[in-house]
C-alpha positions in Angstrom: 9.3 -5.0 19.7 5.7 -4.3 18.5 5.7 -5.7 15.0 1.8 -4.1 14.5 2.9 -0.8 14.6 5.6 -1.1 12.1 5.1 -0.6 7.9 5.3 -2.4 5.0 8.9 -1.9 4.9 10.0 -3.1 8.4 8.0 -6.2 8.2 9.0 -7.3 4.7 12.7 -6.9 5.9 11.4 -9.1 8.9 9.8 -11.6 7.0 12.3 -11.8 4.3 15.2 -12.5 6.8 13.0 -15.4 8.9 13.0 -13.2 11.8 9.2 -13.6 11.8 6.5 -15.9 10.1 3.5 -15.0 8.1 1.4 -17.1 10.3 3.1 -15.1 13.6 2.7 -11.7 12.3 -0.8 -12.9 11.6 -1.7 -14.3 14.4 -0.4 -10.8 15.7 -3.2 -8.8 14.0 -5.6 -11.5 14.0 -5.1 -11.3 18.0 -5.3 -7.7 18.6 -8.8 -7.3 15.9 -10.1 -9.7 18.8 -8.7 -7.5 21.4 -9.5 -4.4 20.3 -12.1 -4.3 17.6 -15.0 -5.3 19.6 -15.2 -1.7 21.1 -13.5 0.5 17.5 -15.9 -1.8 15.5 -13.6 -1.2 11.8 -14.1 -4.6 10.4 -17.5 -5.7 9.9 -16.1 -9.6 8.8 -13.1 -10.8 9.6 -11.5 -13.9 7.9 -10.0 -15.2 10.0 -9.3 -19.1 8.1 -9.0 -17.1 5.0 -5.9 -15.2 6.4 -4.2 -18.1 7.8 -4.6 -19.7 4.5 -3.0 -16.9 2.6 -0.5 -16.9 5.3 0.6 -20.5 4.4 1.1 -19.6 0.7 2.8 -16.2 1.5 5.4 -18.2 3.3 6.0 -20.4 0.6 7.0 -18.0 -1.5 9.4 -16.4 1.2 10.9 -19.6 1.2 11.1 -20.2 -2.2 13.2 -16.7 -2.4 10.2 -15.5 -5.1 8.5 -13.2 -2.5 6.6 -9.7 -3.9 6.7 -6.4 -1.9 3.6 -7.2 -0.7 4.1 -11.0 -0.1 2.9 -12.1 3.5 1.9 -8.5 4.5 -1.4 -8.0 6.4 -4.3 -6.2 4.6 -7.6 -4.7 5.5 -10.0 -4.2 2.3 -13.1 -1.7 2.3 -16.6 -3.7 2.5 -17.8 -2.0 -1.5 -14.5 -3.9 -2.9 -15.7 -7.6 -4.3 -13.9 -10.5 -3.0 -15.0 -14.1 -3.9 -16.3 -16.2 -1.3 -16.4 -13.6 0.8 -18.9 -11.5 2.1 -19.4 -7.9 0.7 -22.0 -5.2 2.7 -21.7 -1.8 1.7 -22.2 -1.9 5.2 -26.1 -1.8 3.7 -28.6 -4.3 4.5 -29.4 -4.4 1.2 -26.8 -6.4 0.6 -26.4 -8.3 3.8 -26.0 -11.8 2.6 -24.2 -11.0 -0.9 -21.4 -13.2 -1.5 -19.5 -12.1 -4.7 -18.9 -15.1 -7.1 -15.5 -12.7 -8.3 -12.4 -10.6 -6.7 -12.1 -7.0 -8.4 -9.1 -6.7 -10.0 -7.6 -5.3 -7.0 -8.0 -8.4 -5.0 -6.9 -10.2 -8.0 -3.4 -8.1 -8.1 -3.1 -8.1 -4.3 -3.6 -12.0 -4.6 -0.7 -12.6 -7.3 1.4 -11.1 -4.7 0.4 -12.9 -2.0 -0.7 -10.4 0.3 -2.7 -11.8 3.6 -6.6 -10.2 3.8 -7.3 -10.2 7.6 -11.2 -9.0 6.5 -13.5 -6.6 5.4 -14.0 -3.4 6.7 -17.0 -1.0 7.8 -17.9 2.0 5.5 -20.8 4.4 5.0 -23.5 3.0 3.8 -22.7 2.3 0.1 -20.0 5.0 1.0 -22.3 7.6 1.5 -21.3 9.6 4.2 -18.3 11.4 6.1 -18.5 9.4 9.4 -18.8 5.9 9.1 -21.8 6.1 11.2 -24.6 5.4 8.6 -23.1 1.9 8.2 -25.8 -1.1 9.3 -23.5 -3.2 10.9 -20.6 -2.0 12.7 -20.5 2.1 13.4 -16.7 2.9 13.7 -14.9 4.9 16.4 -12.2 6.9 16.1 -8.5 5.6 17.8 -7.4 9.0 18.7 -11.0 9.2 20.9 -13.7 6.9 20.5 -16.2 9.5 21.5 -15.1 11.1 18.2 -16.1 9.5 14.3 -13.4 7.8 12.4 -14.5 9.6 9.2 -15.7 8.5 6.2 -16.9 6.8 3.9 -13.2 4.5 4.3 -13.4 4.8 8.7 -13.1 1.5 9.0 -9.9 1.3 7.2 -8.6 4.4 8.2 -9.3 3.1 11.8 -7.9 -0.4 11.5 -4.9 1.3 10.2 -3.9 3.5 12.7 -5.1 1.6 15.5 -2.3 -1.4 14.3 -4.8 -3.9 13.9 -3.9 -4.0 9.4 -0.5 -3.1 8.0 -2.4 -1.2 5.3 -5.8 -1.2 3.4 -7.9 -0.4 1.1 -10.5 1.6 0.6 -12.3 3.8 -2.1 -12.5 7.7 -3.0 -15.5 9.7 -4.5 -15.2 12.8 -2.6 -12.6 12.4 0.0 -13.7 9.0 1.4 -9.8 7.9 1.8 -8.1 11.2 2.6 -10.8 12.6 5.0 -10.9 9.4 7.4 -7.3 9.3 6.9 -6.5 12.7 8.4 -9.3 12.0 11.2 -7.3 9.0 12.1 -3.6 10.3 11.9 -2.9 8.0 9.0 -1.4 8.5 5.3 -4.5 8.4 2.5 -4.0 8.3 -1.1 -6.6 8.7 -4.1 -5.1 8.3 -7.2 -5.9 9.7 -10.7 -9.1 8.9 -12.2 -8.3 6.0 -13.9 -5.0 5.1 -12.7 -6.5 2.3 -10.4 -9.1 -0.1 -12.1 -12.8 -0.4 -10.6 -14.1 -3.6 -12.1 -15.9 -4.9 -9.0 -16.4 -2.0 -6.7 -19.5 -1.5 -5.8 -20.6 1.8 -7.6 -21.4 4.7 -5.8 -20.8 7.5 -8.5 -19.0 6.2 -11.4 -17.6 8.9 -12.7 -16.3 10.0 -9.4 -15.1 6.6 -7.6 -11.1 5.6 -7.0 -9.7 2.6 -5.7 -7.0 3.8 -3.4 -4.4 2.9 -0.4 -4.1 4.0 3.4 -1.0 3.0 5.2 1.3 5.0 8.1 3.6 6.1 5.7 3.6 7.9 1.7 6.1 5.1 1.1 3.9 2.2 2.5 1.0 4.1 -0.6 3.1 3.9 -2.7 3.8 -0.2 -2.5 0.1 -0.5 -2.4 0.2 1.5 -5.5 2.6 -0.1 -7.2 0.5 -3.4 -7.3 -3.0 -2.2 -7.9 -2.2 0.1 -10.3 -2.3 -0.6 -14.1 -4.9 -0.9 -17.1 -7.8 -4.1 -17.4 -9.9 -5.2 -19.8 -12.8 -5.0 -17.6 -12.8 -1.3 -17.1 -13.6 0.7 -19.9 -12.5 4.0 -18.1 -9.1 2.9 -17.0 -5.7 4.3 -18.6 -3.5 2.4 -20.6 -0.3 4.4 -19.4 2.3 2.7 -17.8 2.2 2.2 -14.4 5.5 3.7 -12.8 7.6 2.7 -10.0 6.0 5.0 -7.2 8.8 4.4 -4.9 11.4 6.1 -7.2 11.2 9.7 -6.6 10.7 8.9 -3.0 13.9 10.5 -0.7 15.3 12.6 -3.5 15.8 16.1 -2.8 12.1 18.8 -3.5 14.7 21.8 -3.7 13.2 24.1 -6.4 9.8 22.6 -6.4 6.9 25.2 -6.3 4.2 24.6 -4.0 0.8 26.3 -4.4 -1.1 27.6 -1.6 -4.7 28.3 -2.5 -5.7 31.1 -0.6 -9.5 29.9 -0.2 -8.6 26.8 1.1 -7.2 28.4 4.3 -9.9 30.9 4.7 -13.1 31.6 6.6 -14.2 27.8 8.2 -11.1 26.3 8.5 -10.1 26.2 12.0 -7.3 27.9 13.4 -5.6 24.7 14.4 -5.7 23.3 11.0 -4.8 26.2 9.2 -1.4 26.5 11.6 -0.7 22.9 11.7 -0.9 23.2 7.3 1.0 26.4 7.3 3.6 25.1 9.9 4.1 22.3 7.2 4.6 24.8 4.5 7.4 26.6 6.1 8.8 23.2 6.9 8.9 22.8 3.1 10.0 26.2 3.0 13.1 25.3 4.5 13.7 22.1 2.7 14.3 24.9 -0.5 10.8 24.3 -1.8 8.9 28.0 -3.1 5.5 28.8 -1.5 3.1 30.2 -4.3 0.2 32.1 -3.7 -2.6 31.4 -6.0 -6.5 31.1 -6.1 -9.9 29.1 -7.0 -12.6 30.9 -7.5 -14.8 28.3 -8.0 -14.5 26.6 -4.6 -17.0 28.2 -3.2 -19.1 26.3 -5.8 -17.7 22.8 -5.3 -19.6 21.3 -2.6 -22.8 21.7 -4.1 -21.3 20.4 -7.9 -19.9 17.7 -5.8 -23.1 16.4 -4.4 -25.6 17.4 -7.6 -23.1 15.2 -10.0 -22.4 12.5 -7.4 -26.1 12.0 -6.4 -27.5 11.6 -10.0 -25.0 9.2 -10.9 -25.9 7.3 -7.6 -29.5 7.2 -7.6 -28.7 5.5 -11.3 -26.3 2.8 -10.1 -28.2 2.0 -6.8 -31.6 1.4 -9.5 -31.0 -1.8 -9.5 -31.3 -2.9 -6.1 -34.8 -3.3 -6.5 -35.6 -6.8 -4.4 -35.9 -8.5 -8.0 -32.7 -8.3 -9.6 -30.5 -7.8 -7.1 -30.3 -6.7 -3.2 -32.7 -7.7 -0.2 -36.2 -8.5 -1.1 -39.4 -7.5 1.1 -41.0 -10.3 3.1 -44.4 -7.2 2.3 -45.9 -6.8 -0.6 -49.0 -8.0 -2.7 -48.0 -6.7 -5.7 -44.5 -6.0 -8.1 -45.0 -2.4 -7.2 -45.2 -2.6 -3.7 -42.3 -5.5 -3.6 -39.9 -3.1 -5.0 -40.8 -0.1 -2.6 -41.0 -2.2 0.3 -37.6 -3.9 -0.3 -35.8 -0.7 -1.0 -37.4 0.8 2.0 -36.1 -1.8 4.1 -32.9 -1.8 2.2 -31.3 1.3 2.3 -30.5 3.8 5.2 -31.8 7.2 5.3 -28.7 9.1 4.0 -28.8 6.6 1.0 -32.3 7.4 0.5 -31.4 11.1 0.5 -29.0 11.2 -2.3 -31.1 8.7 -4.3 -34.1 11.5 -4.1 -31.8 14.4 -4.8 -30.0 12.7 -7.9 -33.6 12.2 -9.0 -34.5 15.3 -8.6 -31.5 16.8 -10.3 -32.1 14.4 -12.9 -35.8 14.9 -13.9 -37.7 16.8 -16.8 -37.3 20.4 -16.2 -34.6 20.4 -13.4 -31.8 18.8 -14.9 -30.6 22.1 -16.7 -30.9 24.1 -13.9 -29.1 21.6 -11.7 -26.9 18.8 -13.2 -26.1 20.6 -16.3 -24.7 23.5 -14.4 -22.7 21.4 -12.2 -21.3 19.6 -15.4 -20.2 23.0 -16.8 -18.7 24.1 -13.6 -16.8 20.9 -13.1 -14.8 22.0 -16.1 -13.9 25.6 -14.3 -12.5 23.7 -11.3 -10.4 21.5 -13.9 -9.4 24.8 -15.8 -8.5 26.3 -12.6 -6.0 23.6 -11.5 -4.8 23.2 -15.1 -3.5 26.9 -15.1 -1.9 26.1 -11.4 -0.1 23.5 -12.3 1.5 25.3 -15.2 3.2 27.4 -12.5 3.4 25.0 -9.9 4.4 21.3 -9.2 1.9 20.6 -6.4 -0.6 21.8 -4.2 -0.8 22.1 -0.6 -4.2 23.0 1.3 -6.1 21.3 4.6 -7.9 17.5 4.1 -10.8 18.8 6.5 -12.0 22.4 7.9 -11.7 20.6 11.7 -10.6 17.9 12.8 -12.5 14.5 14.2 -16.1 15.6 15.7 -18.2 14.1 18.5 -20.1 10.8 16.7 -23.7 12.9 17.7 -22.2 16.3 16.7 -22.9 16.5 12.9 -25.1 13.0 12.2 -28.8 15.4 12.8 -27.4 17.9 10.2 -26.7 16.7 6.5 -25.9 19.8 5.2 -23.0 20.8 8.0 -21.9 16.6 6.8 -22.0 17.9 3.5 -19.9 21.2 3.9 -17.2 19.3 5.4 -15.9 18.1 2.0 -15.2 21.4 1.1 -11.3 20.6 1.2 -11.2 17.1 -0.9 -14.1 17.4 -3.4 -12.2 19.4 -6.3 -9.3 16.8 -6.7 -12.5 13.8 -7.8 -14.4 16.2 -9.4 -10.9 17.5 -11.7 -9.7 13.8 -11.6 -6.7 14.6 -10.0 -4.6 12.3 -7.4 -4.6 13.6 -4.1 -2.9 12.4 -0.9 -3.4 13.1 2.9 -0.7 12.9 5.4 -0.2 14.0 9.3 0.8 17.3 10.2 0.5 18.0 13.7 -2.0 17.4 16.1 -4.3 19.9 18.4 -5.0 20.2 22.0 -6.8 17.4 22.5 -4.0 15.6 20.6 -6.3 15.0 17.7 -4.7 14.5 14.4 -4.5 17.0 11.4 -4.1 15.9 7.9 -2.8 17.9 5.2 -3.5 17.4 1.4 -1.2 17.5 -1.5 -2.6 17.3 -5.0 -1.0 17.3 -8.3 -1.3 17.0 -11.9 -2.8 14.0 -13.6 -1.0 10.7 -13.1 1.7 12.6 -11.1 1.3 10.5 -7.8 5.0 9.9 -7.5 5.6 13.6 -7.2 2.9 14.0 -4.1 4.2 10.6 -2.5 7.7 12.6 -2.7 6.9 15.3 -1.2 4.7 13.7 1.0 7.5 11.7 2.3 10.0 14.4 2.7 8.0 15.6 5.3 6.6 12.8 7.1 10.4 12.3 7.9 10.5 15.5 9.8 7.5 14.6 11.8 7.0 12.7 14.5 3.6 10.4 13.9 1.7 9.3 17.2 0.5 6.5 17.9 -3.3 6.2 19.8 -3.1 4.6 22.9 -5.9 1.7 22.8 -8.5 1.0 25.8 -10.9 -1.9 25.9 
């Protein structure tokens, strides 16, 4: 019995009846990260004293018969999420040596339940990116073939889940960051609603974009995870007040009657034929369950790519101002004057694909541009929220593809930002509408590469995409990779 490959559920059944202690499923993961992770490279610090230490309390409260859901389980946490004492990257040498003097609220939630945190893992640079390659410390390979990129800007997560070496983690969502490396990596990703999850100490990328979200091996295992991050705090102005539900509840009731839209953009030209099957294969499935397929349309996907990156960029190359070498972030040993300190330690600082963005968001931004660019991307980021308002009158959910192929070659794409860029196309909409969306399995191609299929849904409505999410993941069979040192 491989306890590392089992959920949330199965182990807290474990734990609860003494079959297993915290400190032995610990030292199970704890054991296979220094197996394996040398050569998949998803955590860039492990913590190790840290989890043994959480470990000991977790199992006081198992004994004490005052356990949480998450009490004692094994956790992986993106390296943008603020944990005190603890190192936290970006996976950016501009913030090599920053040790946060807070948890975000997510830690702090996770923490009143007593969850373990095995460490921190790798990421795009300040989550900029789709492969997990433009990190500055630890350039993530994918399970399923580590010839092949994880994804991004969550790989490391993504990676550490599926390979067994975390229960479940974290990571964070601006443009498909958890559901993209998720489908690379044959794993369930959910980002929830705008809001839903607070971001006080995440590291901002774009603000008006970025979600707190889980990955795990199963919608019900999201859905746990949910259930204890979720909620409002007082140091987030932009989180909602509304209750947080039980996300477990709808979860094995029957989807008979439900309508499921099928966008018929999302499955045309660039989307390859294996991904389009696998999704459509899933459709029928639901088909059969006594769902109703409904055809429908989004015009404006053709435009969301570009919004995407105009609105994201500006907003970054605003949050990223302060790491100037002065107030925050690595400082130039160069420099004989302020001006030159601050160009020579964000030089240093920042990769080239965070340099990139910085320059475009400027450029979008500045005096006789920002019209033409940033204002039109504003006014079509309301079109692509009309256009799934008027869905979802007709419709409970929406199924399309989390990525036009699935995992590439770690050279193939990294030369070619724009290609990088294009392969968001399927997961941009639901950030830029503020809608939650979830990735899950649906088949796999020749190689035996996974495919991940998204399903989105109407604001605050996660426990209707975990259901359906779930009713299929118990028809399929989910892989496991086979790990090589």
């Amino acid at each position: 019995m491989d306890i590392t490959t089992m959920g949330i559920r199965e182990q807290r059944d474990l734990l609860d009846r003494h079959e297993i202690s915290v400190k032995e499923l610990t030292e199970c993961y704890l054991n296979r990260i220094e197996t394996y992770d040398p050569a998949l490279q998803s955590y860039i610090t492990v913590t190790k004293e840290q989890a043994y230490q959480d470990a000991e309390a977790a199992q006081k409260k198992i004994d004490d018969g005052t356990a949480a859901p998450l009490c004692g389980i094994p956790l992986a946490i993106k390296d943008n999420i603020c944990t005190d004492g603890v190192r936290t990257t970006c996976a950016s040498k501009m913030l090599e040596d920053f040790i946060p003097p807070y948890n975000a609220t997510v830690m702090e939630k996770l923490n009143a339940q007593n969850a373990v945190m095995l460490g921190k893992t790798s990421m795009d640079e300040f989550a900029m990116g789709g492969s997990t390659q433009t990190s500055a410390f630890a350039k993530t390979k994918n399970p399923f073939g580590k010839d092949c990129v994880p994804g991004g800007s969550s790989g490391g997560s993504a990676a550490c889940v599926s390979a067994s070496l975390a229960t479940a983690a974290l990571g964070s969502d601006t443009g498909g960051s958890i559901r993209q490396p998720s489908a690379f990596c044959g794993v369930t990703g959910l980002k929830p609603t705008y809001g839903r999850v607070s971001r006080y100490g995440l590291i901002a990328f774009a603000s008006s974009l970025d979600q707190i979200g889980p990955i795990a091996k199963s919608p019900y295992d999201c859905a746990l995870l949910l259930n204890a991050i979720a909620g409002y705090d007082p140091h987030d102005g932009t989180v909602s007040k509304k209750p947080v539900e039980d996300y477990t509840a709808k979860i094995g009731k029957d989807i008979k009657g439900m309508k499921i839209a099928l966008p018929e953009e999302f499955f045309g030209e660039g989307i390859d034929d294996s991904i389009r099957n696998a999704v459509m294969e899933a459709a029928k499935t639901y088909e059969k369950m006594g769902a109703t397929l409904v055809s429908c349309n989004m015009p404006s996907l053709k435009y969301a790519v570009a919004a995407y990156y105009l609105i994201a960029s500006a907003e970054a190359s605003s949050n990223l101002s302060r790491y100037d070498g002065i107030k925050y972030g690595h400082r130039s040993k160069v420099g004989e004057n302020f001006n030159e300190l601050i160009c020579n330690s964000r030089s240093e600082g920042f990769g080239s694909e965070v340099k990139r963005r910085i320059l475009l968001g400027n450029y979008a931004l500045s005096s006789g541009y920002y019209d033409a660019y940033y204002g039109k991307a504003m006014a079509l980021r309301q079109k692509i929220s009309a256009e799934y308002a008027a869905i979802f009158e007709k419709c409970d959910v929406m199924l399309t593809p989390t990525t036009p192929t699935v995992a590439y070659h770690i050279h193939e794409n990294i030369s070619d930002p724009v290609k990088m860029y294009q392969a968001d196309i399927c997961t941009v909409t639901a950030n830029i509408a503020a809608l939650p969306s979830l990735s899950t399995p649906c088949g796999y191609d020749e190689a035996g590469m996974p495919i991940g299929m998204s399903l989105t849904g109407r604001q605050f409505d996660e426990a209707t995409i975990l259901q359906v999410a779930d009713a299929f993941s118990q028809q399929f069979t989910l892989r496991t990779p086979s790990l090589s040192l």
